[in-house]
C-alpha positions in Angstrom: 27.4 -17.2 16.4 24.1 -16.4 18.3 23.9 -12.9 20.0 23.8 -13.9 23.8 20.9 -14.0 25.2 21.2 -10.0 26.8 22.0 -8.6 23.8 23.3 -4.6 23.4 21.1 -3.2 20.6 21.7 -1.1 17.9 18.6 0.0 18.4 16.2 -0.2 20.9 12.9 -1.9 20.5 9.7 0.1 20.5 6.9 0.7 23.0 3.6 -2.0 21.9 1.1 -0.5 20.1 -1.8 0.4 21.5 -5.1 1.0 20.5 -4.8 4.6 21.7 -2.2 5.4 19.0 -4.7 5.3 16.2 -7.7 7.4 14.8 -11.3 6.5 16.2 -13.9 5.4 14.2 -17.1 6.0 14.1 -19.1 2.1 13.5 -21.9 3.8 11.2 -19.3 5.7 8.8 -17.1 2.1 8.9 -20.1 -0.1 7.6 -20.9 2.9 5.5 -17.3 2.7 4.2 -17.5 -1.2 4.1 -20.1 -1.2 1.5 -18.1 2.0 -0.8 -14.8 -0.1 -0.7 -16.8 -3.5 -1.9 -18.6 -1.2 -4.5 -17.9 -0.9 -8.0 -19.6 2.0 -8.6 -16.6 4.3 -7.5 -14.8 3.1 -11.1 -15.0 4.9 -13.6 -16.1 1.6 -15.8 -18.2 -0.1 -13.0 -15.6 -2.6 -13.3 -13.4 -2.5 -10.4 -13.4 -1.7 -6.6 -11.2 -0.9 -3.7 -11.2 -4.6 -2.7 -10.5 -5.8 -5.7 -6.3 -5.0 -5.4 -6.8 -4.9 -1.4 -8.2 -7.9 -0.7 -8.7 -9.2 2.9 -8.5 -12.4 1.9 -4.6 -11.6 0.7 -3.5 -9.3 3.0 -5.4 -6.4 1.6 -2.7 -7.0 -0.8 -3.1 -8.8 -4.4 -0.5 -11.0 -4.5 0.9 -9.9 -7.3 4.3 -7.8 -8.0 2.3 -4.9 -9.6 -1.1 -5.0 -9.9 -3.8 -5.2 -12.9 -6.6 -2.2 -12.5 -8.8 -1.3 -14.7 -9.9 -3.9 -17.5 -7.9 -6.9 -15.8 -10.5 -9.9 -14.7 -10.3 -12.5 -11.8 -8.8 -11.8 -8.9 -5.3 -12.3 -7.1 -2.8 -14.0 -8.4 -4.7 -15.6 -10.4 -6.0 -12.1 -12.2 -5.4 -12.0 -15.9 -4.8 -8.7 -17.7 -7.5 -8.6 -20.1 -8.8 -9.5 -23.7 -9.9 -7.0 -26.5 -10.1 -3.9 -26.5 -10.9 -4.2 -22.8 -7.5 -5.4 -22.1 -5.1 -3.1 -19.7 -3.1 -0.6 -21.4 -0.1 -0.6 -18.9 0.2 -2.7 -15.4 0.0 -0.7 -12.0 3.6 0.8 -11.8 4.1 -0.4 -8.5 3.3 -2.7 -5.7 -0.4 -2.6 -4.3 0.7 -1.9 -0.2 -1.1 -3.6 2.6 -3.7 -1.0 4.6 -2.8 -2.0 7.8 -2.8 1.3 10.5 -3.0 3.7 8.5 -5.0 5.2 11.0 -2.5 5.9 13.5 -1.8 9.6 14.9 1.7 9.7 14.1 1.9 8.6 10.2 2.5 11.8 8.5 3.2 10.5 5.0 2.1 7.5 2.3 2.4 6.3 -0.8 6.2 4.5 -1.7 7.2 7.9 -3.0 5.5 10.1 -0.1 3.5 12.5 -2.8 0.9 12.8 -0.1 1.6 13.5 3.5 -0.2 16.0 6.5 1.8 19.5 5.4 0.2 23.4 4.8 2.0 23.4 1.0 -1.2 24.3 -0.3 -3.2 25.6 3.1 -5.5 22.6 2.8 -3.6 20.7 5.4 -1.9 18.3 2.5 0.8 18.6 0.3 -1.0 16.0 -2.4 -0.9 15.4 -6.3 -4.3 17.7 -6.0 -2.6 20.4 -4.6 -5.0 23.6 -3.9 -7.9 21.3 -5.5 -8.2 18.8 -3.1 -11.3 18.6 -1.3 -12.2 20.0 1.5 -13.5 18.5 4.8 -11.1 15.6 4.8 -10.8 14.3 8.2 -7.2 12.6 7.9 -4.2 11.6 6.1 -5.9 8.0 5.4 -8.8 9.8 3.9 -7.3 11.9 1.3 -5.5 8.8 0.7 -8.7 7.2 -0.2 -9.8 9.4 -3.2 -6.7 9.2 -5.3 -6.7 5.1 -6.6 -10.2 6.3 -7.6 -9.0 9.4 -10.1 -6.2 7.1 -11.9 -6.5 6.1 -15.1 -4.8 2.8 -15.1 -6.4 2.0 -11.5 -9.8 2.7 -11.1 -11.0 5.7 -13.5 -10.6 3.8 -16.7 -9.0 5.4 -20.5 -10.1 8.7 -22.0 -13.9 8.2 -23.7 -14.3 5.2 -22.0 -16.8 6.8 -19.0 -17.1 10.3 -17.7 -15.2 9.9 -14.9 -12.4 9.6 -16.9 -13.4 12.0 -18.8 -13.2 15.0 -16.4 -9.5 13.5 -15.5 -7.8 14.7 -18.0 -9.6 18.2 -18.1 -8.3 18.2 -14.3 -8.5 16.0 -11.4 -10.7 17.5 -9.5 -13.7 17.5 -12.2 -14.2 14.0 -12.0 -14.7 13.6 -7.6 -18.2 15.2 -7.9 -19.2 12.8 -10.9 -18.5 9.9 -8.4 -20.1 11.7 -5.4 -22.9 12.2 -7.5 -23.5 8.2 -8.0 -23.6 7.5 -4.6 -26.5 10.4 -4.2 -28.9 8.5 -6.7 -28.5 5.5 -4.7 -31.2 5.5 -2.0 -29.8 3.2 0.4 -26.8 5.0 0.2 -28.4 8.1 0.8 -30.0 6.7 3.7 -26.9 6.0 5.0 -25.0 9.1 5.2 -27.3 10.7 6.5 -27.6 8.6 9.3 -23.9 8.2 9.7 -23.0 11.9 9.2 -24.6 14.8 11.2 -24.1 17.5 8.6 -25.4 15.4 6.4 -29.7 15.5 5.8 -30.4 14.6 2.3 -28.7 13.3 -0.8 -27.0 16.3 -2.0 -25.3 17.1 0.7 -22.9 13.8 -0.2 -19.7 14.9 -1.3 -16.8 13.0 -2.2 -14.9 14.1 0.8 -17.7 12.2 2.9 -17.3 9.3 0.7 -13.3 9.7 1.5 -14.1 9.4 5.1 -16.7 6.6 5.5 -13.8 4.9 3.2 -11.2 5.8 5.9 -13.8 5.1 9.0 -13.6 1.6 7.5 -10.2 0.8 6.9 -9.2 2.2 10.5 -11.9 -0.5 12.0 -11.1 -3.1 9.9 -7.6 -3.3 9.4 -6.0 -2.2 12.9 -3.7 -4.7 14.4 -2.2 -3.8 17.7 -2.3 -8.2 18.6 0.6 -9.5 17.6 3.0 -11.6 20.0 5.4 -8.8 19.6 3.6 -6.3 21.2 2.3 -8.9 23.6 6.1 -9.4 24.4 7.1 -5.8 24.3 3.7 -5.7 27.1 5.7 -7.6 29.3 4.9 -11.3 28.0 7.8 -13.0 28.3 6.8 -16.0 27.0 4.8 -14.5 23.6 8.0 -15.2 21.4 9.4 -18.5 20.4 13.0 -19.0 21.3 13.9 -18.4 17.5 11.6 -15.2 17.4 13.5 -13.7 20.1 16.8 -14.2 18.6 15.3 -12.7 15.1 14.5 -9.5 17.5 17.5 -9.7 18.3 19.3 -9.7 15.4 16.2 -6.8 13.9 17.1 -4.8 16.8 21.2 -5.7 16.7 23.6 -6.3 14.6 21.1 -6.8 11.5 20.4 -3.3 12.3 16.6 -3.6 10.6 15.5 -1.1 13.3 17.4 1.8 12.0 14.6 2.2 9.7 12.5 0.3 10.7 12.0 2.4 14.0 9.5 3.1 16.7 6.2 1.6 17.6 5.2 1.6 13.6 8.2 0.3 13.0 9.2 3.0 10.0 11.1 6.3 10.1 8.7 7.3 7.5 11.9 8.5 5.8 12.9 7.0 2.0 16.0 4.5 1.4 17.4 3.6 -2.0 17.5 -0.3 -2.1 18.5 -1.3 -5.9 15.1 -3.5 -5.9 15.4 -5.2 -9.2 13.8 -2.7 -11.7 10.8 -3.6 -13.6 7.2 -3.0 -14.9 6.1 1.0 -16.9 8.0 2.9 -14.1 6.3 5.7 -12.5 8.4 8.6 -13.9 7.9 12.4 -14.2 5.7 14.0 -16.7 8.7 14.9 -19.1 10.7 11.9 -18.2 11.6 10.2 -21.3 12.8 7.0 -19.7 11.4 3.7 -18.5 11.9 3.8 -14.7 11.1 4.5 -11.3 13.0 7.6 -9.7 10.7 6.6 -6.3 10.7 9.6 -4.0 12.8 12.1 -6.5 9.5 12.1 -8.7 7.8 14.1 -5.8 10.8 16.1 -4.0 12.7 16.8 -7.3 16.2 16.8 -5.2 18.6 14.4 -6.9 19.9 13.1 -3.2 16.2 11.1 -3.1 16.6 9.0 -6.6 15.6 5.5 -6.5 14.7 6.3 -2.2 11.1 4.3 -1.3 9.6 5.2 1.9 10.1 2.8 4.3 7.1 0.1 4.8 5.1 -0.6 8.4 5.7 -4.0 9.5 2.7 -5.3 11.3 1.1 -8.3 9.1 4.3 -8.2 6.9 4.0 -12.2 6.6 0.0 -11.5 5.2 1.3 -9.1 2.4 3.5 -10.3 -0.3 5.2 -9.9 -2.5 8.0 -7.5 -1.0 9.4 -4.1 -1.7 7.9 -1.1 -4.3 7.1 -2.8 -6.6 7.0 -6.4 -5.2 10.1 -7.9 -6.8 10.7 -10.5 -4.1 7.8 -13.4 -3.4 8.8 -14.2 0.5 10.1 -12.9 3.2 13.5 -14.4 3.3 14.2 -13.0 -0.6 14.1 -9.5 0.8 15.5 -10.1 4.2 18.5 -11.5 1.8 18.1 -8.0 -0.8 18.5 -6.1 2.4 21.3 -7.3 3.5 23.4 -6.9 0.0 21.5 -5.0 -2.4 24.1 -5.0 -4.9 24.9 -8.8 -4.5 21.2 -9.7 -4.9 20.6 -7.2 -7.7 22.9 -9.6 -9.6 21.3 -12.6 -8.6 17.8 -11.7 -9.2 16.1 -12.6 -12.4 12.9 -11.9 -14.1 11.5 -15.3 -13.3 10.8 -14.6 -9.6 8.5 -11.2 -10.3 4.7 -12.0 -9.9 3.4 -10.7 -13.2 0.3 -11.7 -14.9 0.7 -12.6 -18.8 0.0 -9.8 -21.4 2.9 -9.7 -24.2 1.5 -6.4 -25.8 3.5 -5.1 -22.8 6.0 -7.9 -22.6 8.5 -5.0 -24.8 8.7 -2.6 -21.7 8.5 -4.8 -18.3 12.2 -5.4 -18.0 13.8 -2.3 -20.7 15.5 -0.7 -18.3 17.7 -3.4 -17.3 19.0 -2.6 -21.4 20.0 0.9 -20.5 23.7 0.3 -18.5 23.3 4.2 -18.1 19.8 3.8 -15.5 21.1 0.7 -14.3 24.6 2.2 -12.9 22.5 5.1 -11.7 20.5 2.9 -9.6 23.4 0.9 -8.3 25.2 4.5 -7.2 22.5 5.7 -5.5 22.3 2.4 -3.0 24.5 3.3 0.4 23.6 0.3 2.6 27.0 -1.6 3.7 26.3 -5.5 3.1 26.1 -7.1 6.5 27.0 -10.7 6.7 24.4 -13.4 8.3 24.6 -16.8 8.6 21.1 -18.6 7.2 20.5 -20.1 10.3 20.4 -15.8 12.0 18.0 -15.0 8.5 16.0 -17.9 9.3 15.4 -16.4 12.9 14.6 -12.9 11.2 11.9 -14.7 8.7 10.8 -16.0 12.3 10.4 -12.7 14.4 8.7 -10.9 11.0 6.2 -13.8 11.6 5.7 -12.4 15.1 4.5 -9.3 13.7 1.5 -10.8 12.5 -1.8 -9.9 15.0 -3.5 -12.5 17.0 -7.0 -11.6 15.0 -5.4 -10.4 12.2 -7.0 -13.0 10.1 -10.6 -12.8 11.3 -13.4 -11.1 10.0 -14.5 -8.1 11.9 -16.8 -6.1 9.1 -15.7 -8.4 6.6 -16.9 -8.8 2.9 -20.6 -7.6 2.4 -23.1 -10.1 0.9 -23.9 -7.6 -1.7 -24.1 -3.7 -2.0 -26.4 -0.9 -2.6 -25.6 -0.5 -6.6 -26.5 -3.9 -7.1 -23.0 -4.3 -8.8 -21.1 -7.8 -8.2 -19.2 -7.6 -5.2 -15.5 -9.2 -5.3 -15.4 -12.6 -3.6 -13.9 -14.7 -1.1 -10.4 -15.8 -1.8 -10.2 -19.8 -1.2 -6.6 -19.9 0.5 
């Protein structure tokens, strides 16, 4: 049966979002940033760019369930995993996450396990895997962000004796941001460009990788904020910017689905971290002297037993654009993890290796599903899930699918910056994506 049509909520939908909520930026440092996030030349191999597992043209997703970096080819779903010695050495532990507003004021924390978030842990201003050797001059969260994909091996830095960037990684992090700064100084139109973007800025070698960090940022604010969507358009006061079946799905979000517990306020996140029991796959992301297969999520950072298997909860705008779903993108569509949500355990059962987006490479076929062979992990994961299963009907999950579908922004789809012809290293510049 259909909530009526004045429903009492759970929870009470958010305020629209409004352009005001999020970081300004500046146009020169975004088209600077535009041409860095196209560029190969901030990997350690030359091989690899930003866009390359953020693509527009996907969502600034990849559509895969975890991603190839370094020494994969293509692009998409449609990226293979490598040949030769070349070939990936272990898949991107988890899911590649959409960039939408992650330039708003009021996110405090990112990553699926939160390891970097706006705190004075190491008086920098971050508490980040750098710790006291991040860089200085950072403007924001979304900026320090922006300089970690490009220090990991398996990402974008590339294996030990491969390149210098790589290189310096493993002496320690922070020896390998100048040799990436550096690059962009011998580039002359990149020079150029700084300094006319950047007032402290007069010459090449004042570049550093903290600059680089912020066109990056400058960028991804301009590009990929969405404040359009018919939701917030209803939530303006449009009564008529939802569908009939989308208001219901609100409904049911903001009711007795009770989606907007977490999934709370204007961003619609708590920015807090929930244990799901999401299938488990892929090299896991463990701690340095973890001798196990497996994801521990937000425990890996915070060390406190009560946050094992806990993944921060997602932003919703664009959901629809950004598949596949959860850490580390076990479910294709949006109804597979509506479902997931609401019976974890139940669709833990029912969920089988089929359904996970992963590119072909069977030198690491052993690993991508061992810790489903360990009943230990896997009755550890199942303990630590504490959401009661809530019973819809698929005609109410149907009208759920429908309102996440209202999330998506009016212009979310349209080109603003867009992808650059070509850049200033001369390197080949990720393509179009033909839908």
């Amino acid at each position: 049966m259909l909530l009526a049509a004045s429903p009492v909520f759970a929870d009470a939908p958010p305020r629209p979002l409004v352009p005001d909520d999020f970081i300004a930026a500046d146009p020169a440092q975004a088209k600077l940033g535009q041409l860095l996030f196209y560029d190969r030349i901030l990997s350690g191999n030359r091989n690899i760019a930003c866009s390359t597992c953020h693509h527009p043209d996907l969502g600034t997703g990849d559509g895969l369930s975890l991603g190839i970096g370094e020494g994969g080819d293509g692009l998409g779903p449609q990226r293979t995993a490598g040949t030769g010695e070349s070939r990936i050495r272990k898949r991107i532990p988890r899911n590649a996450p959409g960039l939408w507003n992650l330039g708003a004021k009021d996110l405090h924390t990112i990553f699926h396990d939160g390891r970097l978030s706006i705190a004075d842990t190491y008086e920098n201003g971050f508490n980040s895997p750098a710790e006291e050797w991040l860089p200085d001059g950072l403007d924001n969260l979304l900026a320090a962000q922006a300089i970690f994909p490009l220090v990991a091996q398996f990402e974008m830095a590339g294996n030990p004796k491969e390149n210098e960037v790589a290189g310096a990684i493993h002496q320690r992090m922070d020896y390998a941001w100048p040799i990436l700064a550096d690059r962009i100084r011998h580039i002359p139109a990149y020079a150029e460009g700084f300094a006319g973007a950047f007032d402290h800025i007069d010459t090449a070698k004042d570049i550093t990788i903290a600059d680089i960090a912020n066109a990056l940022s400058a960028f991804m604010i301009w590009e990929w904020t969405s404040t359009d969507s018919p939701f917030d358009a209803y939530l303006a006061g449009d009564s008529q910017a939802l569908s009939a079946s989308q208001k219901q799905g609100m409904d049911l979000f903001y009711g007795k689905a009770a989606c907007g517990t977490c999934h709370s306020g204007p961003l619609m996140t708590d920015q807090a971290f929930h244990a799901l029991g999401l299938p488990p796959f892929g090299p896991g992301r463990t701690r340095r002297f973890d001798p196990m297969v497996r994801d521990v999520g937000r425990m890996g950072e915070s060390d406190a037993l009560e946050d094992a298997y806990a993944f921060k909860t997602p932003m919703l705008r664009n959901v629809a654009l950004t598949g596949p779903y959860g850490h580390n993108g076990a479910f294709p569509t949006l109804e597979g993890i509506v479902r997931h949500h609401l019976d974890p355990l139940a669709s833990l059962e029912r969920w089988t290796p089929d359904i996970a987006a992963l590119p072909a490479a069977p030198w690491l076929e052993a690993i991508d599903f061992m810790a489903w062979q360990d009943s230990r992990e896997m009755a550890r994961q199942r303990a630590a899930v504490r959401i009661r299963p809530t019973t819809l009907s698929d005609a109410e999950v149907d009208q759920i699918v429908a309102f996440l579908h209202a999330l998506t922004g009016e212009t979310a789809q349209q080109d603003r910056l867009g992808v650059p012809a070509s850049v200033p290293s001369g390197l080949p510049v990720d393509p179009r994506i033909d839908p």
